[in-house]
C-alpha positions in Angstrom: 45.8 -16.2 134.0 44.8 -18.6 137.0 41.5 -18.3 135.8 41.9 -19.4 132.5 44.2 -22.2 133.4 41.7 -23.9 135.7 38.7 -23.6 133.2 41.4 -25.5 130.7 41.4 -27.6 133.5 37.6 -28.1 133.5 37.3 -28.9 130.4 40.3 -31.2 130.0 38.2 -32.8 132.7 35.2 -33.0 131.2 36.4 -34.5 128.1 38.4 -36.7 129.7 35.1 -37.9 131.6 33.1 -38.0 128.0 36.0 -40.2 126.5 35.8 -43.3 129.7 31.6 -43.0 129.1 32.0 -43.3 125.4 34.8 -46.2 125.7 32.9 -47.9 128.6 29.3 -47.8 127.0 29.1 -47.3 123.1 32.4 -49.4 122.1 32.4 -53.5 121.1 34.0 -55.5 124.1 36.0 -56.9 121.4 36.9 -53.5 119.9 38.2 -52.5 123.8 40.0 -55.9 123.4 41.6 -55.2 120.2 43.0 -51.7 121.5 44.4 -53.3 124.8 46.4 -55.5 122.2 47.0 -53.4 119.7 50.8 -54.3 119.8 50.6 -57.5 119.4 51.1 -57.3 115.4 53.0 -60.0 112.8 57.1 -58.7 114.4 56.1 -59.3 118.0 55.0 -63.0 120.3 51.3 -63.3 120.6 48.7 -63.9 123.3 45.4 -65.9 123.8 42.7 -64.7 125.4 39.8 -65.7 126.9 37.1 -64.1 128.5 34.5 -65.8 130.4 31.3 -64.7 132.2 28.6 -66.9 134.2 30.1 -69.9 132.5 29.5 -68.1 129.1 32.7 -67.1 126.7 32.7 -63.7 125.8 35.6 -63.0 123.6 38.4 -65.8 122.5 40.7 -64.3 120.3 45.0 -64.7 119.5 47.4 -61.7 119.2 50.2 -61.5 117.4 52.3 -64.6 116.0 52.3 -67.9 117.4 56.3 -68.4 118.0 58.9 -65.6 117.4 61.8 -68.4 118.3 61.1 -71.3 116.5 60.2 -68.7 113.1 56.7 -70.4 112.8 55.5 -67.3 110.7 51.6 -67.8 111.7 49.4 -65.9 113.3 48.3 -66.8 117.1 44.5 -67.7 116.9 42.1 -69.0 119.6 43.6 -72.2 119.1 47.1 -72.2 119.1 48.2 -74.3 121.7 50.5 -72.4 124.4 53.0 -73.6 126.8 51.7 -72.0 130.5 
């Protein structure tokens, strides 16, 4: 029984390991983007975000709406302009 339970270990493992390889090498930057932020939809208050890289932009992108409170029904985009 202890034997089957660690190679179910091992495996769960492994897979685990092929998953982070697969997500860090073969998928978009903006597709690992969209899945951080994957609950930021049309109900819930947005973000902005910006990455930047040796003075290049990488990924600019809104989530979610722009303002819940005030019931501006729009979607937050790169350039919605945000209190900070």
């Amino acid at each position: 029984m202890n034997r089957m339970i660690n190679q179910l270990a091992i495996i769960l493992m492994l897979l685990c390991i092929v998953f982070v390889i697969v997500f860090q090498f073969f998928i978009s930057k903006e597709k690992k983007m969209d899945f951080i932020f994957k609950g930021f939809n049309n109900t819930s208050n947005g973000a902005s975000v910006m990455v930047i890289k040796d003075g290049d932009i990488l990924i600019k992108k809104g989530y979610g709406m722009a303002d819940i409170k005030k019931k501006l029904l729009r979607m937050n985009i790169p350039i919605t302009e945000l209190r900070l």
